[in-house]
N, C-alpha and C positions, 0 to 999 in steps of 0.2 A: 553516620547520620543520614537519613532519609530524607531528601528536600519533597520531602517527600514521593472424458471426453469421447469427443468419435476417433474412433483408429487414427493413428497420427500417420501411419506410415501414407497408408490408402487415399486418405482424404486432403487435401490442401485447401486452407483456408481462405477464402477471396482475400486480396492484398489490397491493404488500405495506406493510404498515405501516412509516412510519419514527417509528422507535424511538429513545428519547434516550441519547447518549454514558453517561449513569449506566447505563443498561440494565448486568446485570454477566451472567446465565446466556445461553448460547449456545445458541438455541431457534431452526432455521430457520420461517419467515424473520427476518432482521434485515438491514435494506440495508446499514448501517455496515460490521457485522460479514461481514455476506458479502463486501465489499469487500477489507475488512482480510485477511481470511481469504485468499482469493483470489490478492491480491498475495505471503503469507506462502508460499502451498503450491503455486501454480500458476502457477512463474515461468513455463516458455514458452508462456505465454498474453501474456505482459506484458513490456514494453519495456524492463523495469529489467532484465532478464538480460542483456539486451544491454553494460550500463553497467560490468557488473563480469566477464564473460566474454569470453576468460580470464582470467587473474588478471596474467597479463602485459600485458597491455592498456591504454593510458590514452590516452581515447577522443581527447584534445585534443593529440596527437602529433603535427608537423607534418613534423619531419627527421629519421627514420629512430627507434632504440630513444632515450630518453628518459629510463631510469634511473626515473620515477616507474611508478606503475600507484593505479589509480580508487579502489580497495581502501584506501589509505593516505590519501587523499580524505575519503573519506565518513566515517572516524574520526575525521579532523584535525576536519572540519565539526562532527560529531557532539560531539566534547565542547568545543570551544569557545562550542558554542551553551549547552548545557547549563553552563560553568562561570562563566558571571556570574546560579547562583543564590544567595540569601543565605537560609541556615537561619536566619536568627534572622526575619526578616521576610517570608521566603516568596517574595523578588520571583526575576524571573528562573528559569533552566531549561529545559530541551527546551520550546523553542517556537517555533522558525523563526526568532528577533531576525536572526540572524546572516547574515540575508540583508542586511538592509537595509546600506546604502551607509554607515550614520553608523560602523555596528561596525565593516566591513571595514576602513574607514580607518584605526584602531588600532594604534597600533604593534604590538599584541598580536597582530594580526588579521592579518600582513600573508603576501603570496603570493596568487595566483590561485586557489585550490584549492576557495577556499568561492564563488566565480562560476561555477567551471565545474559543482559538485555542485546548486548550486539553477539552472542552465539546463539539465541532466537532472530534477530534482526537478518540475519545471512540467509535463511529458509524464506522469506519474502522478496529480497530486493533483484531488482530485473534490469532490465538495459531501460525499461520507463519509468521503475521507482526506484530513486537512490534511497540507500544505506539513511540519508536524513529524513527522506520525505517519509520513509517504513518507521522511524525513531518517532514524526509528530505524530502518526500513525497509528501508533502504537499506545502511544500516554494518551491521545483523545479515546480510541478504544476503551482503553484499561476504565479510563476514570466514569467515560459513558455506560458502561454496560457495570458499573460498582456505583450506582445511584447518583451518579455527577451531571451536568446538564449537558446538553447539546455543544458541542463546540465548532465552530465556523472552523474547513480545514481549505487549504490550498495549497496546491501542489507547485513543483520546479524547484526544486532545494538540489544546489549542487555538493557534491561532498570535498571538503578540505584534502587534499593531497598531501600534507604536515600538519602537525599540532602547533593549536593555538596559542597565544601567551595566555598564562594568568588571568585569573577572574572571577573566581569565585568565593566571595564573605565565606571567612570561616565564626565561627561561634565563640572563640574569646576577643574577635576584634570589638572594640568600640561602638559606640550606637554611630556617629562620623561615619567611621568607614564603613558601616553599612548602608549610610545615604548616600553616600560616595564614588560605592561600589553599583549599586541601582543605578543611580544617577547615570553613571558610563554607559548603561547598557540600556538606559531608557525611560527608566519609570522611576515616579518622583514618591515623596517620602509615602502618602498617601497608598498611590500604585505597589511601594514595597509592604508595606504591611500586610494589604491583600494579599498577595503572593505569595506570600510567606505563608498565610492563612491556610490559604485556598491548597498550597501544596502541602502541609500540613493538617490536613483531613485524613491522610491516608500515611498510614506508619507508623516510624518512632526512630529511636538511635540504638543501635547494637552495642552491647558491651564489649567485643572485640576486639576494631577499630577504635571505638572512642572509650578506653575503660576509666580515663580521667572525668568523663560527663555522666554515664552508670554504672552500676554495679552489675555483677554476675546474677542473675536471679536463680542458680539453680532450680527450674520451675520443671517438670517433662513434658508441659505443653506449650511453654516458650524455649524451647532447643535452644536457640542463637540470643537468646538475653535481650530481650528489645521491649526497651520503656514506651509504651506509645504515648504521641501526642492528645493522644481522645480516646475516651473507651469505646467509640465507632471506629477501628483504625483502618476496617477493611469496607466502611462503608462512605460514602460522601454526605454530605449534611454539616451543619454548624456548630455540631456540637463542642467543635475546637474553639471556639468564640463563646460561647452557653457556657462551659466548663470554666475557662479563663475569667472570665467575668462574674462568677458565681463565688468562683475562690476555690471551687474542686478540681482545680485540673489538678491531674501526674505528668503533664508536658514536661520529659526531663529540661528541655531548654526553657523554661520558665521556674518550675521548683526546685529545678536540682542542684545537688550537694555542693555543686562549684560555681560560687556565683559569675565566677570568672568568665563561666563559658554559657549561662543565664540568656542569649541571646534573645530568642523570641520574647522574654519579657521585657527588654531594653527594646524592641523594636514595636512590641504591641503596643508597650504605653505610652512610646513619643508626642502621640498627638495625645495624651491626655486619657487613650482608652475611647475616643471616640468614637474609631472605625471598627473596633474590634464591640464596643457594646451596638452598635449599629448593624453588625452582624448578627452578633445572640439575639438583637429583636426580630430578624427578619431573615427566615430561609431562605424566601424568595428571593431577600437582596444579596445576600452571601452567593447564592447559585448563578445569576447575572451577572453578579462581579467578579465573580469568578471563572464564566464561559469569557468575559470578555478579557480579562487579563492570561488565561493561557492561550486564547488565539494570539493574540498578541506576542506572548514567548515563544511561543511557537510559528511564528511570522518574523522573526528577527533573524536576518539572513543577512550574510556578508552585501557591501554596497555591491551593486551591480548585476545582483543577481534579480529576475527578475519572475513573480510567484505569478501563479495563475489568478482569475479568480472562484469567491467562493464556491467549491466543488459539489453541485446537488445531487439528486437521483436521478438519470433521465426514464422520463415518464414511460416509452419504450426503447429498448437496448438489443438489436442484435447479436448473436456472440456465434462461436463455433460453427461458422459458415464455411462450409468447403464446396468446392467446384471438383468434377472428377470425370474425369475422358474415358468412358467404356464404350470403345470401338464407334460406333455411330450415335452415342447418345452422350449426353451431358447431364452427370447427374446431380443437381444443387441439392444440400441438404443443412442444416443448421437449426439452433435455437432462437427465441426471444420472448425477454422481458419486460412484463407488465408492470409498471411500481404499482405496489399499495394494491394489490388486486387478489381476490382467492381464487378456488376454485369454484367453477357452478358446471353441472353437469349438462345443462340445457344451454349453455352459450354456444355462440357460432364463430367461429377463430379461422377466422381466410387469410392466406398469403398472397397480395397480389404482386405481380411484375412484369414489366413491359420488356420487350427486347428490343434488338437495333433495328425494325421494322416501324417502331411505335405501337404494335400490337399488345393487348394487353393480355395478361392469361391468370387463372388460380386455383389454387389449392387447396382443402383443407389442410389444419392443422389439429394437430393434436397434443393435448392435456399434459406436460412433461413433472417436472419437480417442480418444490420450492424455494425458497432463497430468503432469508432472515436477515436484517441489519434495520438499524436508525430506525428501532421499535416498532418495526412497517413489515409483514410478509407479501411478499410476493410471487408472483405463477409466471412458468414459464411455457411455453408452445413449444412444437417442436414439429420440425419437417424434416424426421430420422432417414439416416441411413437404411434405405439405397436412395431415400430423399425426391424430389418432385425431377422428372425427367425433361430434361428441354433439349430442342433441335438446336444443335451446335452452331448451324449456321447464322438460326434467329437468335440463339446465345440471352442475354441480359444484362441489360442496362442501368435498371433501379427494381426498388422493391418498396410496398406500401402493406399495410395489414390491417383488416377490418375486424372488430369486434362488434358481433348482434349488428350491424350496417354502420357505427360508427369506424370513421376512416383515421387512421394514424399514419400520416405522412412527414410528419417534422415539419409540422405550418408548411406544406408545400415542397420541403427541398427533395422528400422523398428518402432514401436511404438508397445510395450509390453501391452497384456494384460494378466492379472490376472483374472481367471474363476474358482480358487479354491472353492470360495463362490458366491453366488447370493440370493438377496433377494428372496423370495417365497411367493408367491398370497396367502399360507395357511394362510397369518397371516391375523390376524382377532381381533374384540371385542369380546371377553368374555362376559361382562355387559354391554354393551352400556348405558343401565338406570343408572349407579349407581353413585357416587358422590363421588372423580373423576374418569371418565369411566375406565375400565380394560378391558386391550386387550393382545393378545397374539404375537409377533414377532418369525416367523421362519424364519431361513434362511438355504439352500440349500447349503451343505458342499459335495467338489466333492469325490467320495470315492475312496481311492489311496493317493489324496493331504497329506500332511503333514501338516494339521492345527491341532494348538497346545491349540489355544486360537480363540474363539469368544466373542465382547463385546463390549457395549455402551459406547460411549464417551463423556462427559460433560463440555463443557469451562465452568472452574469460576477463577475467581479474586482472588488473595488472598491479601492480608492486605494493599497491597499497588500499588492495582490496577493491577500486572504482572495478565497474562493470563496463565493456567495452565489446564491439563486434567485428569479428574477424572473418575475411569473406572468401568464400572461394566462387569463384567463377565457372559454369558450365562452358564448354567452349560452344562457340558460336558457328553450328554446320554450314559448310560451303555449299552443300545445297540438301536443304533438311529435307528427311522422309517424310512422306504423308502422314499423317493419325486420321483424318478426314477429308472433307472438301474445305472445310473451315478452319484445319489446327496442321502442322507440320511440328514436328517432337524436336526436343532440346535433349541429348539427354549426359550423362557424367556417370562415368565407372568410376567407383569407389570402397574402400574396405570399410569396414564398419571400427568405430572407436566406441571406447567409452562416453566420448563426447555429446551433448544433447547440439543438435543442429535442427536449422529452421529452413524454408526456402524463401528469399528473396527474388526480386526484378524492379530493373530499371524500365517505366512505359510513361510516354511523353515527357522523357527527362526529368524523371518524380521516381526517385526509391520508395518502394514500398516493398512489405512482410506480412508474411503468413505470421509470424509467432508462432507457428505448429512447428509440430518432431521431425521430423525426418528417419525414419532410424528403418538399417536394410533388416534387421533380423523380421519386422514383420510381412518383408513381401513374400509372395510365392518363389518359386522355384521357375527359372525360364526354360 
């Protein structure tokens, strides 16, 4: 049943503070937040567009149309996860449980659908986004971009380290125990109907899994036998309420053969048919009622966990910034984003920024890509590689950007940069021949800064799939070589792994990250 870049090796990112999940105002930088952000507003940057585009789509279709689509997926996942939470004791909630093997087995659980949404789910999730926050993620996506409304998202969902209890109404229980089962997990008789509704725009029930509720339809363009709730099942709209109220639905849990398992009709007409004919009158109230009850399931997170809030576009966004030590020069280069902005060929796109003098200095910038999400395109600038050159000693402090003479500073706070460290051209292969090649990473440590720590970062998994970072340290020279009058090098011999690694530093007892590669195969030869 359906509940319904620039060179990584070369270039080093400026390091920005990471900020903790409580963090709640939205001040660039924040890595979480940028992240979060990113995936919310700049889908074709990112692979999850792929997952839900088109809406007819479902990615794991092997013989021809299949009757499902990905869209019906990611909701089915979405509140099963979330509905083994208990309001009285907090346990349970949006937090990934329903990955683990013990839920899926469930009679409650049962179908492929929540396998196939966490083997797309693992291609997004980062040491900023967890495994949950990628899962609300995901169903707001699906359902936004399949004619659904806006959905309010907020990030810091931690993920469950074991599977939850129990909690999910199945379809022969009782009209009771589906207010029962609501009730535990939050929403009152009224609130479940919606829900039900609202996630029942999109899908139907496979004959497979449940072949007690439909039949087989040998059809060649429903493969997988799937009764839909609506004959919009890949689109969002009311016509699940239109159809129900008219008397022509095929919703098998309303008409179908067993009334046993009849659910949706026991649940729509509790109040009489009120809520469900107060939908068929009104798109617009179906659409609202429904943006405001999946934020809501998708806000239901174990007690103590604690969400950001609502996540918006920021108006401009830095990204792919690197700092890079060549011999006497400092070369800054990176992108940034305009929301809601196109291109015009007559604009004038300045980069400004001050150094540790107070001196101020700029750039043009230049026209880069664009970037698509939250029905909004927007332009990006770019101060490419080899990037704007600055005197290492005057370095930089913050950065500001003027559009046609209007100034973008972040009401004042500016956008901070960090020039304590910068990657450095010395680094090089040691061995290039050897098996696997050895190279050497230096980076350019500013002299005065207070860095306490340099050091590689490596996401790995642990036992139950959480993302975690594992650090290796550069050692710290007993008295480091020059790079300039301004930078003396850090640097760490090392073999090259399969492994994706980042560079880290500790400066004024604040870890910060690049989130860039690391990787020796791209340096030169020493």
């Amino acid at each position: 049943m359906v509940f319904a870049l620039p060179n990584a090796a070369l270039h080093l990112t400026l390091f920005i503070v990471l900020l903790s999940v409580a963090v709640k105002a939205y001040v660039w930088p924040s890595p979480q937040l940028d992240a979060l952000e990113s995936l919310r507003f700049e889908l074709d940057r990112h692979s999850i567009a792929s997952f839900i585009q088109p809406c007819t789509f479902f990615l794991f279709s092997v013989d021809g149309p299949s009757g499902r689509s990905n869209v019906a997926d990611w909701i089915r996942t979405a509140y099963h996860d979330m509905a083994t939470y208990n309001s009285t004791d907090g346990t349970g909630g949006m937090d990934a449980s329903i990955r683990f093997a013990e839920e899926q087995a469930r009679a409650e659980n049962v179908g492929d659908g929540f396998n196939n949404t966490f083997r797309l789910l693992t291609q997004i999730t980062t040491r900023y986004v967890s495994i949950a926050d990628a899962l609300a993620l995901g169903a707001i996506i699906a359902i936004e971009n399949c004619g659904g409304p806006e959905i309010a998202f907020r990030g810091g969902r931690l993920d469950a380290g074991e599977p939850n209890a129990p909690g999910v109404p199945q379809p022969e229980q009782d009209l009771q125990s589906h207010i029962d089962s609501f009730a535990r997990q939050g929403f009152n008789q009224t609130e479940m109907i919606g829900l039900v509704a609202c996630g029942h725009t999109f899908g139907g029930v496979q004959h497979d899994p449940f072949p007690d509720i439909v039949p087989a339809l040998n059809d060649p363009n429903n493969t997988e036998s799937v009764t839909h709730f609506d004959s919009t099942f890949i689109n969002f709209d009311n016509n699940v309420a239109k159809e129900y109220i008219s008397g022509t639905t095929s919703n098998p849990l309303v008409v179908g053969f067993n009334q046993t398992t009849n659910s949706d009709q026991r649940i729509f007409s509790s109040d009489g048919n009120a809520t469900m004919r107060s939908f068929a009158q009104s798109s617009q109230l179906f659409a609202s009622t429904c943006a405001e009850l999946f934020a809501r399931m998708l806000d239901t997170v174990p007690r103590g966990v604690e969400l950001t809030e609502v996540i918006t576009p920021l108006p401009v966004k830095p990204d792919f910034l690197a700092l890079t030590l060549d011999n006497d020069t400092l070369q800054f280069s990176g992108q940034v984003r305009f929301w809601n902005m196109t291109e015009d060929p007559n604009r004038t796109a300045v980069l400004l920024w001050e150094d540790h003098s107070g001196a101020t200095h700029n750039a043009t910038m230049s026209v880069g890509d664009t970037s698509t999400g939250g029905g909004t395109t927007s332009l990006w600038y770019a101060f490419d590689d080899p990037g704007v050159r600055l005197d290492p000693v005057a370095g930089i402090t913050r950065m500001s950007f003027s559009i046609d003479g209007e100034l973008y500073d972040q009401d004042g706070v500016g956008f901070a940069v960090q020039d304590a460290i910068a990657f450095s051209k010395t680094s090089c292969l040691t061995n290039p021949n050897s098996s696997p090649i050895a190279g050497r990473f230096d980076i350019a440590v500013r002299n005065g800064a207070n860095v306490t720590r340099v050091f590689l970062e490596e996401e790995v998994k642990d036992s139950v799939g959480r993302i975690t970072v594992v650090e290796t340290d550069f050692p710290r020279p007993a008295s480091p070589s020059a790079a300039t009058t301004a930078y003396s090098l850090w640097s760490l011999n090392m073999t090259q792994t399969s492994s994706t690694r980042t560079i880290g530093a500790e400066v004024d007892g604040i870890k910060m990250s690049t989130g860039r590669l690391a990787v020796l195969f791209d340096l030169p030869d020493c």
